[in-house]
N, C-alpha and C positions, 0 to 999 in steps of 0.2 A: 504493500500500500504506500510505504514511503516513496518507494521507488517512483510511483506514479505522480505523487505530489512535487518531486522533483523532477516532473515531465512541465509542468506547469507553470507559467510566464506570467508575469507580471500584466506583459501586452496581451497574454489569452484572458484574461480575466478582466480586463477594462472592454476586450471587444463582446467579451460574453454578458455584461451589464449595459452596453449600447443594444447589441442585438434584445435583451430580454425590454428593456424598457421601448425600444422602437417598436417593439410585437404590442407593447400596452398600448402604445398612442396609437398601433394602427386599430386595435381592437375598440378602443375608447371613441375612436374617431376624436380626437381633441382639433381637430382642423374647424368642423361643427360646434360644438360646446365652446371649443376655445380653452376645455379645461374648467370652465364654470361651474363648479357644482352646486352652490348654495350660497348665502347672504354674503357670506366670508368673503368666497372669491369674488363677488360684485363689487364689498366696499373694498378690494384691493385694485380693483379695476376702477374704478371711482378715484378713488385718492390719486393713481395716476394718471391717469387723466387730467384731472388737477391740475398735478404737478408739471405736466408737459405743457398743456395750453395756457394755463395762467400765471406761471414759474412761482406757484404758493403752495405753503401747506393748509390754507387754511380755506374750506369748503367755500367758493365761488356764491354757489346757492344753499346753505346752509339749510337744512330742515327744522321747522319751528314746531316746537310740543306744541303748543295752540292748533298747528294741523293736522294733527295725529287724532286715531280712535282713543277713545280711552282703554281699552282692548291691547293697545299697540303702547302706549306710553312708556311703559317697563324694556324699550326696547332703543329708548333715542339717545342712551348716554354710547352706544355703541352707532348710530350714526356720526357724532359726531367725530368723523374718524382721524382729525387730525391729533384728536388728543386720548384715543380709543387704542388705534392703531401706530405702531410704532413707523421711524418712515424708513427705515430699509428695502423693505420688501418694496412699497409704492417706488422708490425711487431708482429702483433694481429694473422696474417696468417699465417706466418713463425713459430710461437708456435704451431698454429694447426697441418700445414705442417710437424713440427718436430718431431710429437707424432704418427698422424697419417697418414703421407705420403702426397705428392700433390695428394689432389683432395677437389677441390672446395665446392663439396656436404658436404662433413665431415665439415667444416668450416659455412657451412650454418648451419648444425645439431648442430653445438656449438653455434652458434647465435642464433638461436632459444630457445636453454636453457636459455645464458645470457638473452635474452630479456622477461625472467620469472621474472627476480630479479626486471626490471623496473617497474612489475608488481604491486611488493613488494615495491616499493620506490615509488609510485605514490600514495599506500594508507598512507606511513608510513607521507609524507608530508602533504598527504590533513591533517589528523591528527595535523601535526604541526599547521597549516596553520587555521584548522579550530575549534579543539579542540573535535571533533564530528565523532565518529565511523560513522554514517550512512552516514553521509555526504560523509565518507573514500570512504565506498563502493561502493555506487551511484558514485561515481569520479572516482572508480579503475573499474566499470562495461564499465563503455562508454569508459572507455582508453583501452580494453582487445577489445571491438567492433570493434574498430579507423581501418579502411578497409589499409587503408594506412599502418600504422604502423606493420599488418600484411603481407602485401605485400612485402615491402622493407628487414622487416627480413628473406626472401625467396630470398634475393639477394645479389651478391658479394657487396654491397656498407660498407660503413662507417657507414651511419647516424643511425643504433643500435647502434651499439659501442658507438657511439657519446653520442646519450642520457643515453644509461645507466652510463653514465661516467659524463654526466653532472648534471642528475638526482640525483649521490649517490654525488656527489659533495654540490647541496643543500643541502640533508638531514644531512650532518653533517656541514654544514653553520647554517642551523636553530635550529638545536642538539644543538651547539654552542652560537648560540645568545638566546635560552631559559634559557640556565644553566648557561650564560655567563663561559665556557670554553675555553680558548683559544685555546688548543689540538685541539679541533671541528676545529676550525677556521682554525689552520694549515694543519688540513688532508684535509678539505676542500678545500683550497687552494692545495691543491697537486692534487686531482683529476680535480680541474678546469682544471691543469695545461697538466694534461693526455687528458682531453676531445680536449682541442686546440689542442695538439697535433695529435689529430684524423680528427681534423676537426676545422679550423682556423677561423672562422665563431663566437665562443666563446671567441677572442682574447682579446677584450676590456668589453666582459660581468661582470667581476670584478667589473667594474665602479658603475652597480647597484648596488653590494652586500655591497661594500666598501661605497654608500649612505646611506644604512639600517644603517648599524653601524653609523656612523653619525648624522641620522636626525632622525631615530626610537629609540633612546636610554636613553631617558629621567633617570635620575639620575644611569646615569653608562658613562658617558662622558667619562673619563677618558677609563675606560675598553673598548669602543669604538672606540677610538685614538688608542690603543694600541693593538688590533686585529685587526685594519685596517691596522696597520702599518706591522703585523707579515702576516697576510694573502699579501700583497699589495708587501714584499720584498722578500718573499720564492717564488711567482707566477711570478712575473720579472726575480731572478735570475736562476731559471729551463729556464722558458723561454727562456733566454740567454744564455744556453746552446747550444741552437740550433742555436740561432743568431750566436752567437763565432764557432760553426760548418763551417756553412755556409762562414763566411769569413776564415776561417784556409783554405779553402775546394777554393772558389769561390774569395777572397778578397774582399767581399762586407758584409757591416753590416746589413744585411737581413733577415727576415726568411724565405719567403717564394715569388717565381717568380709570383704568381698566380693574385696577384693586378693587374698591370698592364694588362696581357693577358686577364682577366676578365671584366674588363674596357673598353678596344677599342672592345673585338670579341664577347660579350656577351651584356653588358649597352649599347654602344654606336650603334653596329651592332643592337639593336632591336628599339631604337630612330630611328635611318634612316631606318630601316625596315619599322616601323609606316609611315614614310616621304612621299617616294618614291615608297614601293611596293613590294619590289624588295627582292628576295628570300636571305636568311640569307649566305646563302654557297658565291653566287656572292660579298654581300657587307663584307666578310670575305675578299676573294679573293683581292678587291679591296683596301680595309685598309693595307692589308701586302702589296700591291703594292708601296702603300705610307710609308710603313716602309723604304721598298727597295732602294729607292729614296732618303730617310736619311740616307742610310750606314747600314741599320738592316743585310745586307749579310757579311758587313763587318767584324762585332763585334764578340768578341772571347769568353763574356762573360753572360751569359744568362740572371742577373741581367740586364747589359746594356740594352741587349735586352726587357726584361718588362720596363724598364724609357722608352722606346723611344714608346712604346705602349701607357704607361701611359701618356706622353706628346700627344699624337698624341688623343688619347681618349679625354683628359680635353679641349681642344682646339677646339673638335669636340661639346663636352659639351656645353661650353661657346656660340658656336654661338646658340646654338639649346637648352637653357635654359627651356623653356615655355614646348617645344615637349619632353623634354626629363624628365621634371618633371611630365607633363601627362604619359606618359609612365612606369615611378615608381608606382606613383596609380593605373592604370592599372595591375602593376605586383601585387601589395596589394593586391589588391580584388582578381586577380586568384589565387593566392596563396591561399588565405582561402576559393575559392568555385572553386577549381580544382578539377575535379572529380577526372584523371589519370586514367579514365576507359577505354582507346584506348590501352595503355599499359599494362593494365591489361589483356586484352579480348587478346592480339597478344600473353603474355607469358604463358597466359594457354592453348595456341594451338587452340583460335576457330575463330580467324580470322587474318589475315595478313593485323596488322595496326599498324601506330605508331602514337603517339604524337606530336603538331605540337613544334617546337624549339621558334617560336615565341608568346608570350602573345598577344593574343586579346579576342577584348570583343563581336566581331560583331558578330552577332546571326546569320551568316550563320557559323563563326566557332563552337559557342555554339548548333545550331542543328546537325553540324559534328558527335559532341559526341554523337547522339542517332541515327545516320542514318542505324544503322544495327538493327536485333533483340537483338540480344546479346549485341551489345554495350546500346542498351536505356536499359534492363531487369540489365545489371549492373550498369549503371549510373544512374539510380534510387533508386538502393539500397542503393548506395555510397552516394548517396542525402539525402535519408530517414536516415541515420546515421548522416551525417553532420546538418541537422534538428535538430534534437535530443540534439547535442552538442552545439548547436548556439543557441536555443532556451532556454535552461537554462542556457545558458552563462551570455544573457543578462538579464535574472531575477536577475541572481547569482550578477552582477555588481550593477543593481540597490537594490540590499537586502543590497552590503556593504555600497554603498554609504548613502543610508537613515538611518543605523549602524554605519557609521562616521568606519568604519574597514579600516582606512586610510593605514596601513603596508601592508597588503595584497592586497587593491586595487592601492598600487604603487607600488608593486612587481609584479601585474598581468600585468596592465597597462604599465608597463615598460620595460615590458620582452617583450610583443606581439610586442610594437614599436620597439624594438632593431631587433629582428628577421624579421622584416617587411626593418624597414629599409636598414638594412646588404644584403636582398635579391636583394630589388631593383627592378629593372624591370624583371628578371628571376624568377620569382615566380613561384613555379608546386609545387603539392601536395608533393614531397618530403622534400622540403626545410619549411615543416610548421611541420613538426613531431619534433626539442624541442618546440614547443609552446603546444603540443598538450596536457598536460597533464597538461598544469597551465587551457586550457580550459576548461577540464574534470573534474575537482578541483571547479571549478566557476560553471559549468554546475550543479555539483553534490550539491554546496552551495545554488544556485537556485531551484531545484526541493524538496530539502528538505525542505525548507523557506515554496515554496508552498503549499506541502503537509502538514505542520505545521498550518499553513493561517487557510486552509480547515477544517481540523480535530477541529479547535479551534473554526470556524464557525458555523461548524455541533453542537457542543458541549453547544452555545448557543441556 
């Protein structure tokens, strides 16, 4: 089996992620859709739009709660999307848009390239990471399979961008702490700084890397401090770029409205979802009702408007502690055993189905997903990969830990918790693509370990 893994190129496996992702877009027809799928990709197509014809971030025609249903109200802090939405992504589209015209599909086509390079940065890390070509490959195989990470780069979304942005972000973090170069660590820090921007989600993930330096750096103390300091004040002050935006713009010292909205209509709507019963759209409805009633029609300012969500979410929290931390765990595990085959199966045209909005675990939702022929014949597949990847994960963790590979089992382990936790109880297969590739990495560590075992076995 070794043998055959060192049959395998770097260049086969970037053209085997071209071929698999060009078979999605011809199947998706994204030339049609554009990649469209729902509200998301509209207002990223909006925002750019924007951004290309009016060279602003800030909405041309702005949508006014006074013209909304009341139905619809609990839904205008995410129109406003210059302060909703982060402007990476928009501004990712506006370059495509500017070269080669609106249209969506072209923009997909360029995503699908970039999402070559992660190809590239998934083997160049395992490498760091592991020291071991075959291990690369085996790591960069399962990451090119990743049914998800094929899927979503066939869609207007962010989370491409995101990872490549957060992926070439490690590579020159660990570039950096190998050679102890500080450069590394600064561009490093500049691409974190990019990936946030794409996608806010990566805000506080410095915290891990600025740990590495710290507590991995045995007789380079000094150099240490000193790249945590240069990565830790160039990543704040871009940052606050956008902050100082925001209040020139808004008068609030903010980056982004998204906390709060995401807090009461998403964390707390899926806690009293589990409650009660009671369909996600209704307990929406009724939280802005009680905005309503604190003056949310009143307020002129959008910030305001996310604190009054935010108080109103943590308050909801606080009584509902127990249900709403089962509800988090609950989002953990679908996240990492989310098929997203409902969604899959509706955007290649072979059935008219969606996704439910809310995490559950109950096995009449879990047989949902196979109640067609087409939805079980994909959710099987998606299974049989996710297998694949779990299965040598967990070898790959217990080979570090019995290795004492303490750096990379608190990089892996650290990353997955962040990204776990940051989700929350909204957990779906899209929101686990940056973990996917520290899996793929550990996956790749583990299968190699064991084929290593065997051959040593056989050999006695």
């Amino acid at each position: 089996m070794l043998k055959i893994v060192q049959c395998i190129t770097l260049k086969k496996l970037v053209i085997l992620s071209l071929i698999l992702k060009v078979t999605m877009f011809c199947f998706i027809g994204s030339w049609n859709n554009g990649g469209i799928a729902d509200d998301r990709s509209m207002s990223y197509e909006h925002y750019a739009q924007n951004i290309l014809k009016h060279h602003s971030f800030i909405p041309v025609q702005p949508i006014s709660i006074n013209n909304l249903k009341p139905d619809d109200r609990w839904k205008y802090i995410s129109f406003q999307y210059d302060t909703y939405r982060m402007p990476g992504y928009p501004i990712f589209l506006a370059i495509v848009y500017l070269f080669g015209g609106i249209n969506p599909w072209a923009a997909i086509a360029v995503q699908i390239l970039i999402s070559l390079i992660s190809v590239i940065l998934v083997y160049k890390i395992a490498i760091q990471l592991t020291l071991n070509e075959s291990i690369a490959k085996i790591a960069t195989l399962l990451f090119c399979i990743d049914i998800h990470s094929i899927f979503i780069a066939n869609l207007l979304y962010s989370d491409t961008l995101f990872v490549l942005l957060f992926l070439t972000s490690l590579y020159y973090f660990f570039d950096g702490y190998k050679r102890k170069k500080v450069m590394q660590i600064a561009i490093s820090s500049l691409f974190m700084v990019f990936a946030s921007f794409t996608r806010p989600v990566s805000l506080m993930f410095p915290v891990i890397l600025i740990a590495i330096l710290f507590f991995f750096n045995k007789g380079a103390i000094k150099w240490g401090i000193k790249a945590s300091a240069i990565f830790g004040v160039l990543y704040l002050t871009l940052i606050g770029g956008w902050v100082l935006r925001n209040h020139n713009v808004y008068d609030r010292w903010k980056i982004s409205s998204t906390g709060g909205f995401n807090l009461l209509m998403y964390y707390a709507m899926s806690t009293e979802s589990q409650i009660t019963g009671k369909a996600p759209e209704a307990i929406k409805i009724a939280f802005q009702k009680q905005a309503d009633s604190l003056g949310f029609m009143k307020m002129n300012n959008v910030f305001d408007q996310s604190d009054l969500y935010t108080k109103i979410g943590w308050d909801y929290i606080k009584v509902h502690k127990m249900q709403y931390l089962k509800t988090n765990v609950e989002g953990w595990i679908h996240m990492m055993l989310s098929l997203g085959n409902p969604d899959l199966v509706r955007m290649m045209g072979w059935e008219d189905c969606k996704g439910s909005e809310i995490v559950s675990l109950k096995l009449s939702n879990i047989a949902n997903n196979f109640s067609t022929k087409t939805k079980a014949a994909t959710g099987i597949f998606i299974a049989f990969v996710l297998l694949l990847q779990y299965l040598g994960a967990v070898c790959g963790l217990c080979f570090l830990l019995v290795r004492k590979n303490y750096l990379v089992l608190f990089f892996v382990l650290a990353t997955i918790a962040y990204y776990l936790v940051i989700t929350g109880p909204i957990g779906t297969y899209r929101y686990k693509l940056p973990i996917v590739f520290i899996i793929c990495i550990v996956s790749g560590y583990g299968y190699y370990n064991l084929l290593n075992k065997r051959l040593e076995s056989q050999a006695k």
